[in-house]
Structure formats: C-alpha cells, structure tokens
C-alpha positions as CSV (number, residue, x, y, z in Angstrom):
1,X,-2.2,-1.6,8.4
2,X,-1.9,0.4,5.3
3,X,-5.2,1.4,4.5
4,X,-4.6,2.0,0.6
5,X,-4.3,-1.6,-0.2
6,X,-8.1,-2.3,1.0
7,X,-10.5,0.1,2.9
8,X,-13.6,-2.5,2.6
9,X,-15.2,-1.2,6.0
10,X,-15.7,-5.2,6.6
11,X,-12.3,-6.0,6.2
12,X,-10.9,-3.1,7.8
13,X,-13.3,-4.4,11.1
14,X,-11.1,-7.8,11.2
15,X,-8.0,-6.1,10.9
16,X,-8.9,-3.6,13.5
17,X,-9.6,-6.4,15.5
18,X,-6.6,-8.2,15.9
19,X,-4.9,-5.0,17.1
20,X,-3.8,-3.6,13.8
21,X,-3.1,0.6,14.1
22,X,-4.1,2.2,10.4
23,X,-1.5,3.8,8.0
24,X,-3.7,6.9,6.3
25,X,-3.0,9.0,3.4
26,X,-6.0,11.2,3.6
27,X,-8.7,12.5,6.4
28,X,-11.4,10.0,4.9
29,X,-9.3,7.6,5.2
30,X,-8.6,8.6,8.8
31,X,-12.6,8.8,9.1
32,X,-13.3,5.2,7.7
33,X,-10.3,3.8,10.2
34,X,-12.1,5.0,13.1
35,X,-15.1,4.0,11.9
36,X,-14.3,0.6,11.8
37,X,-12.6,0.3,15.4
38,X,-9.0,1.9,15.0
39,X,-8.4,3.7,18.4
40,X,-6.8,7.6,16.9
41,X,-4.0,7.3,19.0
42,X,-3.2,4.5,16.6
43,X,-3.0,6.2,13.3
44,X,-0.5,7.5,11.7
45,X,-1.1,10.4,8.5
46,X,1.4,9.8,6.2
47,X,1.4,11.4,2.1
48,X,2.8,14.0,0.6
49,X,-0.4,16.1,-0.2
50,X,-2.1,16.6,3.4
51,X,-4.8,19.3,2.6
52,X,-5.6,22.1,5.7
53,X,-9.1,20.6,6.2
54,X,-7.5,17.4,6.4
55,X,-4.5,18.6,9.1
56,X,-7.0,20.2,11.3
57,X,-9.4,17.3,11.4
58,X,-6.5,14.9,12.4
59,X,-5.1,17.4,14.9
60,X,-8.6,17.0,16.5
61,X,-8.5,13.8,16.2
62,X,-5.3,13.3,18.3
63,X,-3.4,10.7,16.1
64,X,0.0,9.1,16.8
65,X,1.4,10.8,14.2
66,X,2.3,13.3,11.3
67,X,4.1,11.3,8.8
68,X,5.8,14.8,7.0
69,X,7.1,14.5,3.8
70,X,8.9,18.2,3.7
71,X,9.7,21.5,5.0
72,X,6.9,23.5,3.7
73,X,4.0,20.6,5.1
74,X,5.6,20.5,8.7
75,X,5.2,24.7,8.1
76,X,2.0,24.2,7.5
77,X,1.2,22.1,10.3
78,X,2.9,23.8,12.8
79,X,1.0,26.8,12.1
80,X,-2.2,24.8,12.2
81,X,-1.3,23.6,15.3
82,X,-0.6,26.5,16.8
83,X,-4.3,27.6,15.8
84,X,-5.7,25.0,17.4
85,X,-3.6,25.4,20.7
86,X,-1.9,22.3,20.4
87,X,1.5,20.0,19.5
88,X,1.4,18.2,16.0
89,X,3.6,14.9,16.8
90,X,5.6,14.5,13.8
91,X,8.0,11.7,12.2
92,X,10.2,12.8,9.7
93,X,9.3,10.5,6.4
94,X,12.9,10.0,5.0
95,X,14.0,8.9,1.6
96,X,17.0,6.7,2.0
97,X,18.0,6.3,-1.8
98,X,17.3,2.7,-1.7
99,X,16.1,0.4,-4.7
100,X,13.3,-1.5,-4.1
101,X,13.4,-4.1,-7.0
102,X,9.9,-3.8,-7.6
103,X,7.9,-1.6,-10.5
104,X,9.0,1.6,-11.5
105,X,5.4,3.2,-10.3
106,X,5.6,1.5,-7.0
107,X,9.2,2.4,-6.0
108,X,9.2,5.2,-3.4
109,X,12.4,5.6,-1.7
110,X,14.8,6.5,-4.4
111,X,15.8,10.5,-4.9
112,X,13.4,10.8,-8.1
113,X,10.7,9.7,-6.3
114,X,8.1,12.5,-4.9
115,X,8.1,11.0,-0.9
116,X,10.3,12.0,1.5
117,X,12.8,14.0,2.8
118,X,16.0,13.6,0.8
119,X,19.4,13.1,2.8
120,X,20.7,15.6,2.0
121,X,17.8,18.0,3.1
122,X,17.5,16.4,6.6
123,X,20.0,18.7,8.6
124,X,18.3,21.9,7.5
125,X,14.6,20.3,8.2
126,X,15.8,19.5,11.5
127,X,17.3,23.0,12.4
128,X,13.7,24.3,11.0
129,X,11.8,21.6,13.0
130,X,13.3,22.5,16.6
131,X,12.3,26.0,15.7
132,X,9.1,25.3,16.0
133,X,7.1,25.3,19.2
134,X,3.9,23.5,18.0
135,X,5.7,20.1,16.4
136,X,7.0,17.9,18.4
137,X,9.6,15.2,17.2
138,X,8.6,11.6,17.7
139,X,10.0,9.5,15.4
140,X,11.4,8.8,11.7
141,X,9.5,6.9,8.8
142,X,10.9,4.9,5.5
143,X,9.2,3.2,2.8
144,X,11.1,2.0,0.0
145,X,8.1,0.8,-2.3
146,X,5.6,-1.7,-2.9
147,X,5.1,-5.3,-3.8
148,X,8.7,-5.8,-3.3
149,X,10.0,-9.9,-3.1
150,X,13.8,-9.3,-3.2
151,X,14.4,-9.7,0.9
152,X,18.1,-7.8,0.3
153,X,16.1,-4.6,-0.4
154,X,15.4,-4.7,3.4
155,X,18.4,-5.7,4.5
156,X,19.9,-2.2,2.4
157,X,17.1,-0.4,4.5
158,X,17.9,-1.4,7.8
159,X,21.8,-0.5,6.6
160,X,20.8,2.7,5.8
161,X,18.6,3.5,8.8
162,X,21.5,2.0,11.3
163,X,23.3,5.0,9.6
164,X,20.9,7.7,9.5
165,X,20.3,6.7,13.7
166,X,23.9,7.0,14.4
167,X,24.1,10.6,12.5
168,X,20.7,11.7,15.0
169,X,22.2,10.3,18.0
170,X,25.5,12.1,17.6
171,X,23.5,15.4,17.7
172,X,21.5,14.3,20.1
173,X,18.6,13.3,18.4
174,X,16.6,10.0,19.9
175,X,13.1,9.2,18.0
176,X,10.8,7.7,19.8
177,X,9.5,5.0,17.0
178,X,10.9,4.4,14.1
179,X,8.6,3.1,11.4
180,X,10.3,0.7,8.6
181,X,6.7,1.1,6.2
182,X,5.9,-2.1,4.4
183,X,6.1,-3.6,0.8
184,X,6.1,-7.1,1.5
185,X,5.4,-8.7,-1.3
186,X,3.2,-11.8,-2.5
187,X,3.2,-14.4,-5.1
188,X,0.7,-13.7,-7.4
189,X,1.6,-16.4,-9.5
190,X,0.7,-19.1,-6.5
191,X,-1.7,-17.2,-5.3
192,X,-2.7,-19.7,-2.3
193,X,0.8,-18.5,-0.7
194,X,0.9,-16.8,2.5
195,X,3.5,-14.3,2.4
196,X,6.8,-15.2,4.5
197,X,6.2,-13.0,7.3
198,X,8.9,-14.7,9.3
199,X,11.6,-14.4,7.4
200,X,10.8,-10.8,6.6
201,X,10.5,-9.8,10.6
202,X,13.6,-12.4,11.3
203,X,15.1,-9.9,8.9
204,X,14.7,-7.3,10.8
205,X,15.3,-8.6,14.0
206,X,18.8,-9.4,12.6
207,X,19.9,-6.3,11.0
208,X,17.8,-3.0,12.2
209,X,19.5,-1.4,15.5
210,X,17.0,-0.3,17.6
211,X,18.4,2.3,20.6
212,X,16.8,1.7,24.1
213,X,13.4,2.0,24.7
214,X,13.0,2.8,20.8
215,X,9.6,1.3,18.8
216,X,9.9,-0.3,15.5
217,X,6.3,-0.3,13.7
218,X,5.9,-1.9,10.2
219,X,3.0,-0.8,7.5
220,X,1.8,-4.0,5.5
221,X,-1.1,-3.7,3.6
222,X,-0.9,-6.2,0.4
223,X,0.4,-8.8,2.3
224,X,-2.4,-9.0,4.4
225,X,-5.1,-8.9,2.2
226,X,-3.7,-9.4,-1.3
227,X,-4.0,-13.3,-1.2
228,X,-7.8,-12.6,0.9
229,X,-9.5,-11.6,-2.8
230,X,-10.7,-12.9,-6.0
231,X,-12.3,-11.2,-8.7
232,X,-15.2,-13.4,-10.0
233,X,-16.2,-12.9,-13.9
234,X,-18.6,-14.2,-16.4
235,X,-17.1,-15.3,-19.9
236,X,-19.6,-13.1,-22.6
237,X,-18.6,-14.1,-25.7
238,X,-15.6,-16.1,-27.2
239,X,-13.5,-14.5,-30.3
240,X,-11.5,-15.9,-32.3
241,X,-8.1,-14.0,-32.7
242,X,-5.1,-14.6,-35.5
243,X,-2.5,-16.0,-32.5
244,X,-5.1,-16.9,-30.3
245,X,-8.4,-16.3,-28.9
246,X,-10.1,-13.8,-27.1
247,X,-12.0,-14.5,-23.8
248,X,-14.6,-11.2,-23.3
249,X,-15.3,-11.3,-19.5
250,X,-17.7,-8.7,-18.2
251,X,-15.1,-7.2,-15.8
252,X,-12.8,-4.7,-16.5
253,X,-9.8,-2.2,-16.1
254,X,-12.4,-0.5,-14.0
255,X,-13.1,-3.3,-11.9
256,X,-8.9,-4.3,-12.0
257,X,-6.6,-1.6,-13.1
258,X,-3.7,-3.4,-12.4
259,X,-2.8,-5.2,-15.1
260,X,-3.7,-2.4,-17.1
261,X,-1.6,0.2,-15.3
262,X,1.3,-2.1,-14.0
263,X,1.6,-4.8,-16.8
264,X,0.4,-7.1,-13.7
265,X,0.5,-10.3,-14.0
266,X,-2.9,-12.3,-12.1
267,X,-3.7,-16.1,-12.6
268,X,-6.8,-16.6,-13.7
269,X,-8.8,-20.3,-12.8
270,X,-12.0,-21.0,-14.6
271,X,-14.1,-22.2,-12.1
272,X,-17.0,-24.0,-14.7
273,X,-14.7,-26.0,-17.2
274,X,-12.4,-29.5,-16.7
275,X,-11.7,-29.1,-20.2
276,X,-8.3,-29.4,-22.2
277,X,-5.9,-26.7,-21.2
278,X,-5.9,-24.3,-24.1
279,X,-4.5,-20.4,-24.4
280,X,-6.6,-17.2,-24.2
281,X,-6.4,-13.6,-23.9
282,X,-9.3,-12.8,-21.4
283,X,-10.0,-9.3,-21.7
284,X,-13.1,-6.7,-21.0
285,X,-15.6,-4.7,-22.1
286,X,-13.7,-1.3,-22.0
287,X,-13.0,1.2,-25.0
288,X,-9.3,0.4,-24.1
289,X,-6.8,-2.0,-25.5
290,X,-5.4,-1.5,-22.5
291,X,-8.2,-3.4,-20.9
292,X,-6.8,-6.9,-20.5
293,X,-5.9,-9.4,-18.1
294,X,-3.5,-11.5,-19.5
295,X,-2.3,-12.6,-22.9
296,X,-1.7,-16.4,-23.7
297,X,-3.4,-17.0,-20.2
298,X,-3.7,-21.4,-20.5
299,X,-7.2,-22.2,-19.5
300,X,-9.5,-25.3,-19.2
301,X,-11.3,-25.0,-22.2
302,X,-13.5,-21.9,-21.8
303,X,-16.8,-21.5,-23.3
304,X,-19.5,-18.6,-23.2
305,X,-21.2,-18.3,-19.0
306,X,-17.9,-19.8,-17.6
307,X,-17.7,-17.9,-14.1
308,X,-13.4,-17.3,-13.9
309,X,-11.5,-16.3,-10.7
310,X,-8.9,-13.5,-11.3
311,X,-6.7,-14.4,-8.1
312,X,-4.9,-12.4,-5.6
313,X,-7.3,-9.5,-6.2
314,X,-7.4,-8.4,-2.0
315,X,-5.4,-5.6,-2.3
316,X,-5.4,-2.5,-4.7
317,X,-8.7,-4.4,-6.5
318,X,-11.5,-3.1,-4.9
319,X,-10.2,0.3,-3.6
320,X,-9.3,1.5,-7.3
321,X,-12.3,1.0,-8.9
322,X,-13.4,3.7,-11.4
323,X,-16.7,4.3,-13.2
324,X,-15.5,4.8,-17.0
325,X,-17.8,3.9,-19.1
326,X,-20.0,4.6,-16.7
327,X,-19.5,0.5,-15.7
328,X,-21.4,-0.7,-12.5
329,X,-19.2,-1.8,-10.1
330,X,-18.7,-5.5,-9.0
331,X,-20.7,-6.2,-5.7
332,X,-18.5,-7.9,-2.3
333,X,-19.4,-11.6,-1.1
334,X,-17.6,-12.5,2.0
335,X,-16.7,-16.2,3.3
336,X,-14.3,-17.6,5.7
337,X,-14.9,-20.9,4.3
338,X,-12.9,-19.6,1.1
C-alpha cells in the first residue's frame, strides 16, 4: 500500500489488516506503518531523497527493501550499512521512459523525470553495485506515474520490463521480486466506482514475464482509498458573479490542494438542497484565486448552511493538508455504513 496517498493511522490499521505490506518514502512514514500493524519485513523505502537518519533507522528496522533511486544513494547506504555491520537489500528503482497518460506532475517514469535509474545508467550502477559488500541485490522497481486510466500505459510497462529482464538474465542477473509500483487510476467523475482491479491485474497476468520462482508486488495507494473519502463543507455565503455565481465554502486549498495544484477535477453533491439544478463556482476562504473547486460546477440550488460533499477525496486529501492562513484543519468521521 502506498502510504503517500493516505497515512490516517485508522485507515492504515484496515489496510494493514488485510495483509497489505507499506510502500514508504520517508522514516516517519516507516514509523507510522509499523505503528499501525505492518510487519518491517514488509516495507519497502522507496524516494529519491532518503536522509542518513532515515537509512540507519530502516536498516534497524530490517525492511524488505531499499528502493534506490541512483548511484550516489546506494553509496551512501552501503557505507551505512557497513557501519552498522550489516546487508542493505536493495532493488534498483528503474526508469523505463514510458508515458503514463496522466498529469504532467504525476508522471514519473519518463527521462525528465527526477526517479529512477535511467537506462542507460543501469550497466555502470550494476558494475558499482556488485562492488559492494554491504548491498545486496534483491530485486528491480518501476513506477510510471499516478492516477493513470489509459490500461496501454501498462501494457508498454510490462514490454519494457520483459526487456530490461532479458538484458539482466543474459548477464546473469536474476532479481528476486520485481515490483511493477502502482498508478491505478479512478473515476473521479463517478465517484461511487470501484476501480477495475481485474482488468488491471488480468493485464498483468497476460503480458509481464515473470522468471521462475520470481515475485511480482504491485504499489496501489489511490485506488484503494481514493473512492473511501469525502470532503464535507458548509456553504458561507452566496456571491453573485458576472458569468455565474460564487459558492464560498469554508474549506479550502488547505484542506484540498488538488484542484488547486493539478486543475483537478472533484464532483461536488450538495447534500441539503432538491432544488433546480443551477451552475456555481464553489470556492474557499483562501488569499488565493487559486483556491477553487470547480468552475460552472451544476448544483441543486444552493443556499447559505448547505453541508456539500467534495467526492473521491480518500487519497492525497487528508495527507496534504497545510496550515496557510493559519486555517484549522477539517476533523475525520469514520462509517462503514457510508
């Protein structure tokens, strides 16, 4: 479970439950993961900004594995392994130069991007890798982006990693796991759909070439608990605009950056009126104009205490809160009656 899209310690306690390992990206996260139930041997420290304090604590911690992202980090965690008088386990985090279809700040597996270990990098980090006594080899890692709906972007990926296995094993070079990351995406537009995890695994059932005895592990995070989350928000005061008018909820960019950040798109129900359906721009309180939620959003007819539902707000809602404007953050209600 990728732990960036919701670390809600009561969430993360379900998921943990039913088996899930934890996809980290920093040593709280790590923390919070076993916190909540995640057996260490289970977690896997992916990122491309692993600080000392954070290596050490996570080589105490005996997790599955170092997720490295390039030549100087596995350096550095070699060494820091050798201080501690141990073996780092360490997959390679590849970038396979793949498009992901999705938005331009969520694509992670092309060359421009920061993650990863570019292609044409890999035979050197290898040389330097089995040159070092305290990290071990255990597997390879991809992740192409996030909220990514175009199934083809897969398919590409297990293309390229069928090739990138067949230039390891002719140099004798068998990984123990290799971990496809996530990006599953969801329908925020109907946001009472279940993501179509059977097509996506059928997928990769079909296409990805596993060698014997070889693990494939998966990293889904929105598609979990995107569709799990609503942001609830009071209507404050109606404005009337020159195309159309204003909603001012008292929730904010700070509460939900992303339609602020990625031009999001959320549906929004009012859960008061039956009114006529009529058009809105339901925005916040924040010294931004940035701080909307929608333009031209069709709404029953809304009036001043209506309670509204911003949908699909599970994942990467909560977790990237802020506290400009020194705004109180929205309190958690849980249900399973929802």
């Amino acid at each position: 479970y990728a732990m960036k899209a919701n670390a809600n310690k009561r969430i993360l306690e379900t998921v943990s439950s039913y088996g899930f390992g934890a996809d980290c990206v920093s040593g709280n996260e790590i923390r919070r993961a076993i916190e909540c139930g995640t057996d260490p041997t289970d977690i896997a420290f992916a990122g491309v900004g692993k600080t000392d304090d954070e290596i050490r604590y996570a080589l105490k911690q005996n997790i599955f594995s170092f997720n490295v992202e390039s030549l100087p980090e596995l350096e550095v965690i070699n060494d820091l392994a050798r201080a501690e008088g141990t073996i780092a386990p360490v997959a390679i985090r590849i970038n396979p130069n793949v498009e992901a279809f999705t938005h331009k700040y969520i694509t992670t597996g092309i060359e421009e991007n920061k993650f990863g270990v570019n292609l044409w990098e890999l035979e050197n980090f290898l040389e330097r890798l089995a040159e070092m006594p305290n990290a071990r080899l255990t597997g390879i890692h991809f992740h192409i982006g996030s909220q990514v709906r175009r199934m083809t972007a897969f398919r590409s990926l297990c293309t390229k990693v069928n090739e990138i296995q067949d230039w390891l094993n002719n140099r004798n070079i068998y990984p123990d796991h290799v971990n496809m990351g996530g990006g599953l995406g969801i329908s925020y537009e109907n946001p009472d759909e279940i993501p179509d995890f059977k097509s996506y695994f059928e997928l990769f059932n079909e296409f990805l070439e596993l060698r014997p005895g070889q693990e494939v592990h998966f990293e889904p995070g929105r598609s979990v608990v995107g569709q799990a989350g609503s942001l609830i928000t009071r209507v404050l005061y109606m404005k009337n605009g020159t195309q159309t008018n204003f909603a001012i909820v008292d929730a904010g960019m700070t509460d939900l950056i992303r339609p602020a950040l990625y031009q999001a798109y959320h549906r929004i129900d009012n859960l008061t009126s039956e009114g006529e359906i009529r058009k809105y721009n339901v925005v916040g309180p924040i010294c931004e104009s940035t701080d909307s939620f929608g333009k031209f959003l069709e709404l029953n007819e809304t009036r001043r205490g209506d309670l509204l539902a911003i949908r699909s707000a599970g994942a990467y809602g909560e977790i990237m809160v802020s506290n400009y404007n020194l705004r109180d953050n929205p309190g958690t209600v849980y249900s399973d009656e929802l």
